[in-house]
PDB file of N, CA, C and O in Angstrom:
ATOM      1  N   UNK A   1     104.670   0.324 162.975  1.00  0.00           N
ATOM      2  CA  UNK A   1     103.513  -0.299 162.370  1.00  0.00           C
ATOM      3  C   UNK A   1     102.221   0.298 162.924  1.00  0.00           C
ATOM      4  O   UNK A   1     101.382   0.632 162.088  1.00  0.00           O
ATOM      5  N   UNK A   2     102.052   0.408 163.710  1.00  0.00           N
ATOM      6  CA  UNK A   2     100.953   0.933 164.835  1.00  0.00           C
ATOM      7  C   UNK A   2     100.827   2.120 164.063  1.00  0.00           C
ATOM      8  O   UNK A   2      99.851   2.040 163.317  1.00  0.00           O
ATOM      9  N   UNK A   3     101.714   3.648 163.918  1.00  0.00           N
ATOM     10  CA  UNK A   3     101.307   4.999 163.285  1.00  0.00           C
ATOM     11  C   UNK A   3     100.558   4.530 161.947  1.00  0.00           C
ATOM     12  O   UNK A   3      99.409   4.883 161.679  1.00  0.00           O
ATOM     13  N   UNK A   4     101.258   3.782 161.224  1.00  0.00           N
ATOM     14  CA  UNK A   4     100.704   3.561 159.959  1.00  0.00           C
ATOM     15  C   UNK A   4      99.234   2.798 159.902  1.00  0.00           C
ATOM     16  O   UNK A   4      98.538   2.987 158.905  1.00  0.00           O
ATOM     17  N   UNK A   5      98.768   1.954 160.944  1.00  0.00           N
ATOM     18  CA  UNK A   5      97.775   1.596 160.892  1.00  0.00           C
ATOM     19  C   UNK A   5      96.648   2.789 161.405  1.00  0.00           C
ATOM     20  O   UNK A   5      95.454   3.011 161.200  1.00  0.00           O
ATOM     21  N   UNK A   6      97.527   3.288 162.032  1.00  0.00           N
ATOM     22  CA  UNK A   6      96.379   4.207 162.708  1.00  0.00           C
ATOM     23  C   UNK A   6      95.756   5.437 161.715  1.00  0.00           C
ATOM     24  O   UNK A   6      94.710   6.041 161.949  1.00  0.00           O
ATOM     25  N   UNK A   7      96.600   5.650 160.615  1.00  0.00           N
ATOM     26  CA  UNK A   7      96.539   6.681 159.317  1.00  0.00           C
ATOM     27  C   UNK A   7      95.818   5.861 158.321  1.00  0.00           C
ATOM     28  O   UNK A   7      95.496   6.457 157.293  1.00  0.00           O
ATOM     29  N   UNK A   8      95.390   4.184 158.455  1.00  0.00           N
ATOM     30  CA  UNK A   8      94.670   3.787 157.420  1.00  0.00           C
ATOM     31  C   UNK A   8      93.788   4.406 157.423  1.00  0.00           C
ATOM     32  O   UNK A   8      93.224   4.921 158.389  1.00  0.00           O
ATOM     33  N   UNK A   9      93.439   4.467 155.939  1.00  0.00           N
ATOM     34  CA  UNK A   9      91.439   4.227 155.161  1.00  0.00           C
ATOM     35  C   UNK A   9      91.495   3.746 154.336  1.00  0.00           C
ATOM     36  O   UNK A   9      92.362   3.882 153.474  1.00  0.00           O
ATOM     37  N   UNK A  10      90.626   3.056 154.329  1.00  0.00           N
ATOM     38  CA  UNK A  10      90.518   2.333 152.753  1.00  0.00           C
ATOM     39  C   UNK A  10      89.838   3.477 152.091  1.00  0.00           C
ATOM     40  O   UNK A  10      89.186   4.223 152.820  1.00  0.00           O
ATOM     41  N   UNK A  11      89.886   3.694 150.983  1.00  0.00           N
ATOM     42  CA  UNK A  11      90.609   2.042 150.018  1.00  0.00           C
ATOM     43  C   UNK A  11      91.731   2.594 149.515  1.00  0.00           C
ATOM     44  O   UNK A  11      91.993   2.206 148.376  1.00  0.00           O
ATOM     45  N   UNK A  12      92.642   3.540 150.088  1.00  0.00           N
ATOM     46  CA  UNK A  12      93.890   4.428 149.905  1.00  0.00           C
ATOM     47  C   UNK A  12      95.050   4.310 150.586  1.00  0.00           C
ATOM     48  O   UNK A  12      96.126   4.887 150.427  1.00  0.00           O
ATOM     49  N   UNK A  13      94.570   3.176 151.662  1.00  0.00           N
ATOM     50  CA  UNK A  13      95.718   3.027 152.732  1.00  0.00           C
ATOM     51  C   UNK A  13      96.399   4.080 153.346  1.00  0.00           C
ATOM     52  O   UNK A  13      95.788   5.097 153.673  1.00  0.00           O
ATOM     53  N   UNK A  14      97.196   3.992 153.476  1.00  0.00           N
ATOM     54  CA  UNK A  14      98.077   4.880 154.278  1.00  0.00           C
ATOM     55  C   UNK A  14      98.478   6.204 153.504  1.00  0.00           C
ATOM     56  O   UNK A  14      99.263   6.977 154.054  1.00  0.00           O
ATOM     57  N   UNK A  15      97.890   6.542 152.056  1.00  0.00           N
ATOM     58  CA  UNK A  15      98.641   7.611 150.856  1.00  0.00           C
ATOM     59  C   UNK A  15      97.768   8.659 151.767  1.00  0.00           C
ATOM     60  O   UNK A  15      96.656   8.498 152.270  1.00  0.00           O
ATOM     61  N   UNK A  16      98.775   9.946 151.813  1.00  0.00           N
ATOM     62  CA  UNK A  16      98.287  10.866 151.994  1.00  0.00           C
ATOM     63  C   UNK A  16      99.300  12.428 152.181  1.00  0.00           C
ATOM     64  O   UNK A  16     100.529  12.352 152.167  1.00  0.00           O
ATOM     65  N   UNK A  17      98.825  13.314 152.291  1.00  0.00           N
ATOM     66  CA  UNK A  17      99.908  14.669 151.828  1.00  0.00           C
ATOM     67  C   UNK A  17      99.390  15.405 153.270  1.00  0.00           C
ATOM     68  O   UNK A  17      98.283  15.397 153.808  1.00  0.00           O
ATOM     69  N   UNK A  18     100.648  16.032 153.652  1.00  0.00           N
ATOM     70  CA  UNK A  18     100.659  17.215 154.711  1.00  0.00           C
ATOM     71  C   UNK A  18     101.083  18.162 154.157  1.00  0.00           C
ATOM     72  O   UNK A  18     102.060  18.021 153.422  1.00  0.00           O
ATOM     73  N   UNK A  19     100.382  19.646 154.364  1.00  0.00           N
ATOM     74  CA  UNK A  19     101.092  21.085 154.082  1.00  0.00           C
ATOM     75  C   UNK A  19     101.403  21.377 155.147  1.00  0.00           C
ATOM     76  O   UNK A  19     100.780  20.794 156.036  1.00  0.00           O
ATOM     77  N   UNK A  20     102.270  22.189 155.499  1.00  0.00           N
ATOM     78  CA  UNK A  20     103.136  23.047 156.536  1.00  0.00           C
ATOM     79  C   UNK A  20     103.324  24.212 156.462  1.00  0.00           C
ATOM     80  O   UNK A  20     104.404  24.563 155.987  1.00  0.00           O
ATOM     81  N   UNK A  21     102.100  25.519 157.013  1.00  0.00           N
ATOM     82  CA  UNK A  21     102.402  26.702 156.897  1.00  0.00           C
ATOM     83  C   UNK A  21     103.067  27.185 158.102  1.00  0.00           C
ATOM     84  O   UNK A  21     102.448  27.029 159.155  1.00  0.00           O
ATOM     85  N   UNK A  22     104.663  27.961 158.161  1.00  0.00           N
ATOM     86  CA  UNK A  22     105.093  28.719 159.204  1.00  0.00           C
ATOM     87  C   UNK A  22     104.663  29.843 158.212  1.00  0.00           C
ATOM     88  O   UNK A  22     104.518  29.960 156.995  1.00  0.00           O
ATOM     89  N   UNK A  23     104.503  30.765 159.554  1.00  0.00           N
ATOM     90  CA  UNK A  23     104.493  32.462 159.573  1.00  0.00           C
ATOM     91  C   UNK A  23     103.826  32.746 160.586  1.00  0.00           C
ATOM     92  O   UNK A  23     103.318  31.838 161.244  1.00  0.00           O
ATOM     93  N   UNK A  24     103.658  34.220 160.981  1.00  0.00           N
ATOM     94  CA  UNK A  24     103.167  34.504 161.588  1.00  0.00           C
ATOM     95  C   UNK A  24     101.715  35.392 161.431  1.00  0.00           C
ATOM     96  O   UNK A  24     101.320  35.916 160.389  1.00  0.00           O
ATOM     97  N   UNK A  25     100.972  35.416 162.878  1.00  0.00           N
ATOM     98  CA  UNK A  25      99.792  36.014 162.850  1.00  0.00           C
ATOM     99  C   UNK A  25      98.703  35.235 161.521  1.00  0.00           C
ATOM    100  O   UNK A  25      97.835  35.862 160.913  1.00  0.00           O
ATOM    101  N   UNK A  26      99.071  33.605 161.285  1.00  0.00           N
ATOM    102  CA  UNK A  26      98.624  33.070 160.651  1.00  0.00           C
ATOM    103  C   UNK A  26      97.447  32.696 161.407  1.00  0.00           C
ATOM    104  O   UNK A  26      97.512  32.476 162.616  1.00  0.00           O
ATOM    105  N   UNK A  27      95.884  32.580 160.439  1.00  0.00           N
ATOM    106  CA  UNK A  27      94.357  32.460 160.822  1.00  0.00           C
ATOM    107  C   UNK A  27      94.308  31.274 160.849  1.00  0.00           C
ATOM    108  O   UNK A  27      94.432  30.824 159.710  1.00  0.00           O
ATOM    109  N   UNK A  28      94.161  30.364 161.748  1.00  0.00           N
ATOM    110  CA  UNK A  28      95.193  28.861 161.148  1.00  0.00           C
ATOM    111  C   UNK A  28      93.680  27.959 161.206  1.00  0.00           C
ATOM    112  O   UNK A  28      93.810  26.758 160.970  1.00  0.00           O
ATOM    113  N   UNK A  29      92.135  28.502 161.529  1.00  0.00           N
ATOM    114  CA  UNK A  29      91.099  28.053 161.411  1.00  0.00           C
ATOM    115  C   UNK A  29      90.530  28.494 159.838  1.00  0.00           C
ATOM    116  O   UNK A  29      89.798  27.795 159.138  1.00  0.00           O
ATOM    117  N   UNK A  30      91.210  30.179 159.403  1.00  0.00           N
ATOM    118  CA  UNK A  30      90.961  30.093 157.968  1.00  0.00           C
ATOM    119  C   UNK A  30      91.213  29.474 157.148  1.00  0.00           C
ATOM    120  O   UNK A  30      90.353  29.031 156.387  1.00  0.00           O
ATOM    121  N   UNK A  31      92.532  29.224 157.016  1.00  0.00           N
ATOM    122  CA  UNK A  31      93.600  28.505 156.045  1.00  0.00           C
ATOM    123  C   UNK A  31      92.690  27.265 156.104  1.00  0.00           C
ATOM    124  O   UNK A  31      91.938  27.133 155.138  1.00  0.00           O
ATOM    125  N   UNK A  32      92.632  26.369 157.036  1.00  0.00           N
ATOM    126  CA  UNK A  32      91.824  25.483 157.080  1.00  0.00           C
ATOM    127  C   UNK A  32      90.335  24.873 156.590  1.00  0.00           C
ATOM    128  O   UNK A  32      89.994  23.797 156.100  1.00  0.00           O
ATOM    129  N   UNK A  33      89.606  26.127 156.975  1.00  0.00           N
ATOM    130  CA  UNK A  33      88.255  25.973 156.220  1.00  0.00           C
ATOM    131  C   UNK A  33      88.540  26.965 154.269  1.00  0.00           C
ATOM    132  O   UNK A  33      87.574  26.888 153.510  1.00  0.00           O
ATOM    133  N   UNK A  34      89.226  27.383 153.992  1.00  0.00           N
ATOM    134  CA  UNK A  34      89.836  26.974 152.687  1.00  0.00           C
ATOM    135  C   UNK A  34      90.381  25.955 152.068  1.00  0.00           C
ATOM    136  O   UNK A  34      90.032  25.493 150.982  1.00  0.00           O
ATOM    137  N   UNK A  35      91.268  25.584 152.774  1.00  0.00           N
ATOM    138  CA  UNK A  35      91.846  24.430 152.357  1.00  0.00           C
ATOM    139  C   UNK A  35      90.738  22.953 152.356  1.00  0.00           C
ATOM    140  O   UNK A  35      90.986  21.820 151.944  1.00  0.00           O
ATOM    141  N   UNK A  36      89.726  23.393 152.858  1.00  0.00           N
ATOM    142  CA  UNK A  36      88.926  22.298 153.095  1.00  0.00           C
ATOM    143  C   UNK A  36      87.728  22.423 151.669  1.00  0.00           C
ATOM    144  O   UNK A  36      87.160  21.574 150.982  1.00  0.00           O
ATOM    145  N   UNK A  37      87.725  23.861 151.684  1.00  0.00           N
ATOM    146  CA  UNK A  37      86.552  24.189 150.647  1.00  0.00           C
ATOM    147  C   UNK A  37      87.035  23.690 149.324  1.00  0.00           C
ATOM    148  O   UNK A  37      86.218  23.531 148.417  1.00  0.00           O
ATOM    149  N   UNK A  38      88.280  23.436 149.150  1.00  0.00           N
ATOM    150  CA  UNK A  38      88.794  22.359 147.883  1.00  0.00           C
ATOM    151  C   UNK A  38      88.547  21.297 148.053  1.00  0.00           C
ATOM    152  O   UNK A  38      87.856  20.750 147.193  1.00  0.00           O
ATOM    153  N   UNK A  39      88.785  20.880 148.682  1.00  0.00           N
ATOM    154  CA  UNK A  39      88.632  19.298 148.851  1.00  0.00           C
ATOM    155  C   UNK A  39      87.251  18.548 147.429  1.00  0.00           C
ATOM    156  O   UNK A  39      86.542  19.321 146.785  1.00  0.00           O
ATOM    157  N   UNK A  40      87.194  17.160 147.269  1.00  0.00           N
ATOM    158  CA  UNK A  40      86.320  16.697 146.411  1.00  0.00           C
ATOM    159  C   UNK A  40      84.870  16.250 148.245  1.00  0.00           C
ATOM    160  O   UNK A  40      85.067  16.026 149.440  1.00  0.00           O
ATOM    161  N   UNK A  41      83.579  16.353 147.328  1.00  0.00           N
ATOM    162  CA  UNK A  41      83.120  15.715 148.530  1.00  0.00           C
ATOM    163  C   UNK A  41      83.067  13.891 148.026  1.00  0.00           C
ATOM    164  O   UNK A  41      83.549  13.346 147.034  1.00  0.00           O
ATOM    165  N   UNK A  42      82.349  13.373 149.072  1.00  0.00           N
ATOM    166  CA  UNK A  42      82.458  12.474 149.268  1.00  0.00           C
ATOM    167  C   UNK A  42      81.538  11.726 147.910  1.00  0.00           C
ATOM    168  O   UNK A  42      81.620  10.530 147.630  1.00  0.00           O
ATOM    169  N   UNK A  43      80.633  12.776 147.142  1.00  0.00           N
ATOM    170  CA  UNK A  43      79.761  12.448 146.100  1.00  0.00           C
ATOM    171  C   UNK A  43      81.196  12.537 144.875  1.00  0.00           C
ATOM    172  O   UNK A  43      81.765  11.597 144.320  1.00  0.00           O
ATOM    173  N   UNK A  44      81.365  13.491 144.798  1.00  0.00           N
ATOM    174  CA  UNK A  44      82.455  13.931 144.071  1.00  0.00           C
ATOM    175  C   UNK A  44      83.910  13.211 143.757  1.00  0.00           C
ATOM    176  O   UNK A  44      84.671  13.386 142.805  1.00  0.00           O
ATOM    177  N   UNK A  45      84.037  12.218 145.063  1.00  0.00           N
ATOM    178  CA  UNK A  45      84.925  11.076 144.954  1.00  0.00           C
ATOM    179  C   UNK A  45      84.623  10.525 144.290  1.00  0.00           C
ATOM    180  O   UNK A  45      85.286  10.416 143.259  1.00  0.00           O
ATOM    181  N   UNK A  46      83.163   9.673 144.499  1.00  0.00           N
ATOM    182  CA  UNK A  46      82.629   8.242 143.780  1.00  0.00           C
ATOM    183  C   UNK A  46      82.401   8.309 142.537  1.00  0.00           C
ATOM    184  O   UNK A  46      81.940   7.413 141.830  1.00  0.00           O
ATOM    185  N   UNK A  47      82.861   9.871 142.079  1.00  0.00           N
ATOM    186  CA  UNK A  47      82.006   9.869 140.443  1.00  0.00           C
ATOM    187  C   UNK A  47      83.323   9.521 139.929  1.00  0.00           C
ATOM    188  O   UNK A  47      83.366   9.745 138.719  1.00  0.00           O
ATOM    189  N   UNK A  48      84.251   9.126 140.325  1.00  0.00           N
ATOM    190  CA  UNK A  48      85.760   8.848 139.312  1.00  0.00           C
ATOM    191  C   UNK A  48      86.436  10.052 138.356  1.00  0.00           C
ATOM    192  O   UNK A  48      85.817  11.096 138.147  1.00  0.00           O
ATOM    193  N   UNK A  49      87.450   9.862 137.930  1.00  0.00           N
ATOM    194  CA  UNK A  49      88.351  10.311 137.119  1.00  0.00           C
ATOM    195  C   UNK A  49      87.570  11.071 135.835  1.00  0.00           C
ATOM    196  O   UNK A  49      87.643  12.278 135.602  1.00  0.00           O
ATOM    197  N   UNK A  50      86.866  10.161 135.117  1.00  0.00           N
ATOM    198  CA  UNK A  50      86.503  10.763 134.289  1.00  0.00           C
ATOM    199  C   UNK A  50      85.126  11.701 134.382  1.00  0.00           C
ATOM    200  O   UNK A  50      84.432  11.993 133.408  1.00  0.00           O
ATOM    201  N   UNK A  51      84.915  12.052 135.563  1.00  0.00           N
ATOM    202  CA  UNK A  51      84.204  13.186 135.980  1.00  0.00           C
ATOM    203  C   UNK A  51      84.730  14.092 136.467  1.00  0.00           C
ATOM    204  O   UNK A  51      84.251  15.226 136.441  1.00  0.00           O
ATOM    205  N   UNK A  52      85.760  13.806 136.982  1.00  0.00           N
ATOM    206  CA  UNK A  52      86.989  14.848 137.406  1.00  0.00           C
ATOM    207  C   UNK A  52      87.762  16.118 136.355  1.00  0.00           C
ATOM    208  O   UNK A  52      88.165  17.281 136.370  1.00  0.00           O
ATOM    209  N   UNK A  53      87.602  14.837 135.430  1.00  0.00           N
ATOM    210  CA  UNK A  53      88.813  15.097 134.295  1.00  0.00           C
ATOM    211  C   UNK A  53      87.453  16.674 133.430  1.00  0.00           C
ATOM    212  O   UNK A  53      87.852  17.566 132.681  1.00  0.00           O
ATOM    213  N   UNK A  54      86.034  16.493 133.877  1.00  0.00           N
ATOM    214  CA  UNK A  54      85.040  17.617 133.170  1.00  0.00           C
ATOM    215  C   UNK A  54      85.401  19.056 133.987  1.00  0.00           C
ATOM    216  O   UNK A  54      85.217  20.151 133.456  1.00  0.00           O
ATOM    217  N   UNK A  55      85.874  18.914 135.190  1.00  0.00           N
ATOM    218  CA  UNK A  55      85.864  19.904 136.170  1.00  0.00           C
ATOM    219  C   UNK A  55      86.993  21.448 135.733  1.00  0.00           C
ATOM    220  O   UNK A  55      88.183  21.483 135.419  1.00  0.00           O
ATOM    221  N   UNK A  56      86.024  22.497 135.888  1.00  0.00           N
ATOM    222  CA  UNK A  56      87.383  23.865 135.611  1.00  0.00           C
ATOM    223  C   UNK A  56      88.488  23.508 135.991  1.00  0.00           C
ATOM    224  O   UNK A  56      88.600  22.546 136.751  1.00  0.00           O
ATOM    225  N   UNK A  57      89.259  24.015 135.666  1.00  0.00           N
ATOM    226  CA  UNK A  57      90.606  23.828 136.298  1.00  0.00           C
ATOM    227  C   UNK A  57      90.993  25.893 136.106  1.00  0.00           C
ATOM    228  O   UNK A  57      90.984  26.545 135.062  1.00  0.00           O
ATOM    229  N   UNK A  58      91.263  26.349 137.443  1.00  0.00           N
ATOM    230  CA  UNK A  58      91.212  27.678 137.705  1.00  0.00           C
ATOM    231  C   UNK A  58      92.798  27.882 137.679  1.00  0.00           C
ATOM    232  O   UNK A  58      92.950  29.092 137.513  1.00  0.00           O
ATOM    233  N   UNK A  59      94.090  27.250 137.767  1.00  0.00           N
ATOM    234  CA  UNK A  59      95.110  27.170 137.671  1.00  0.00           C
ATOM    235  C   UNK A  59      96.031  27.220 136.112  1.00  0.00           C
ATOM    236  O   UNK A  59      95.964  26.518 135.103  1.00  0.00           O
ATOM    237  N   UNK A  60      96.804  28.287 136.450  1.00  0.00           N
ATOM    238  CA  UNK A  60      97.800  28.646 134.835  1.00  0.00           C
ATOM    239  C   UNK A  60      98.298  26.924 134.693  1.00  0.00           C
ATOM    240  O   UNK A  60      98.347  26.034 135.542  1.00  0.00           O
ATOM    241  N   UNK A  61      98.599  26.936 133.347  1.00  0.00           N
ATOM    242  CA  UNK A  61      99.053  26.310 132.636  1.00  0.00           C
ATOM    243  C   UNK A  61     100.699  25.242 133.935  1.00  0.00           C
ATOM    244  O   UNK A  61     101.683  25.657 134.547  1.00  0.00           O
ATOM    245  N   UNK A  62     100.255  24.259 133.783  1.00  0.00           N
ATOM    246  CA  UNK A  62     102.186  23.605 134.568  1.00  0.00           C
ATOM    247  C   UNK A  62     102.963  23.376 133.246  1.00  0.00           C
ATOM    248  O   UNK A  62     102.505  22.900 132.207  1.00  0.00           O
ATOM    249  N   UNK A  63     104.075  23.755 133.455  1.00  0.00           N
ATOM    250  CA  UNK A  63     105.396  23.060 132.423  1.00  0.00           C
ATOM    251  C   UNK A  63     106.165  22.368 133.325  1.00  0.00           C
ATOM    252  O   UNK A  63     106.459  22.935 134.378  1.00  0.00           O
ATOM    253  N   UNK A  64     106.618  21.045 133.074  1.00  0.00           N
ATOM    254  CA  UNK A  64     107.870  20.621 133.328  1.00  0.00           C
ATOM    255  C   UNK A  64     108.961  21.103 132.487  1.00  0.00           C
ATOM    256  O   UNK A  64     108.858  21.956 131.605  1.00  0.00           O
ATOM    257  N   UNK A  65     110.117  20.417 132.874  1.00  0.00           N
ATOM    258  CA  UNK A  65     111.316  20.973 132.623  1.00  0.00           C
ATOM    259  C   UNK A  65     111.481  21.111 131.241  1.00  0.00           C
ATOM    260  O   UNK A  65     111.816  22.138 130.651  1.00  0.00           O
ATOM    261  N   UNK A  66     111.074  19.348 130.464  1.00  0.00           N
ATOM    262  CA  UNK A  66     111.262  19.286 129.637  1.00  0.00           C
ATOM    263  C   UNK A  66     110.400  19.981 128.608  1.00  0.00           C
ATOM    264  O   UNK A  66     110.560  19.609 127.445  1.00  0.00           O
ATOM    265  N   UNK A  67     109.576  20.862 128.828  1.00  0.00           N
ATOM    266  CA  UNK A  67     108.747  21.813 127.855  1.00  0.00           C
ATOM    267  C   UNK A  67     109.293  23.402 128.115  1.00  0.00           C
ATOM    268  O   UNK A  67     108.699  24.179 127.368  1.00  0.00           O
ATOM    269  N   UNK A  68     110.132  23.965 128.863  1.00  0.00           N
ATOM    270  CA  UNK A  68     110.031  25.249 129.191  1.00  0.00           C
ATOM    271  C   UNK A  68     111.564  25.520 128.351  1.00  0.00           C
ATOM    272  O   UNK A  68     112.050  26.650 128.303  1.00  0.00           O
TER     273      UNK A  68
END
């Protein structure tokens, strides 16, 4: 109980995702300040979904199974 409290925020609770890069001679402060330069900011949160939903999307096309 304690880990999980300690991973709260509101207003998301405890939801949240880890990546895991092994390899080597990995820049592991780059990867990071990339991985960060995605992120939404904190303005960019509050504007909701349907401000989200206006944003490029720089990523090919996803299929699930049932379309491919």
């Amino acid at each position: 109980m304690d880990d999980i409290q300690s991973q709260w925020a509101e207003p998301f609770g405890d939801c949240r995702q880890e990546l895991v890069f092994i390899g080597q001679n990995i820049d592991a402060d780059k990867v990071r300040q990339e991985l960060d330069g995605c992120l939404l900011s904190d303005e960019e949160l509050s504007a909701g979904r349907e401000v989200w939903q206006t944003y490029r999307d720089d990523f090919p096309p996803w299929f699930t199974d049932e379309q491919s």
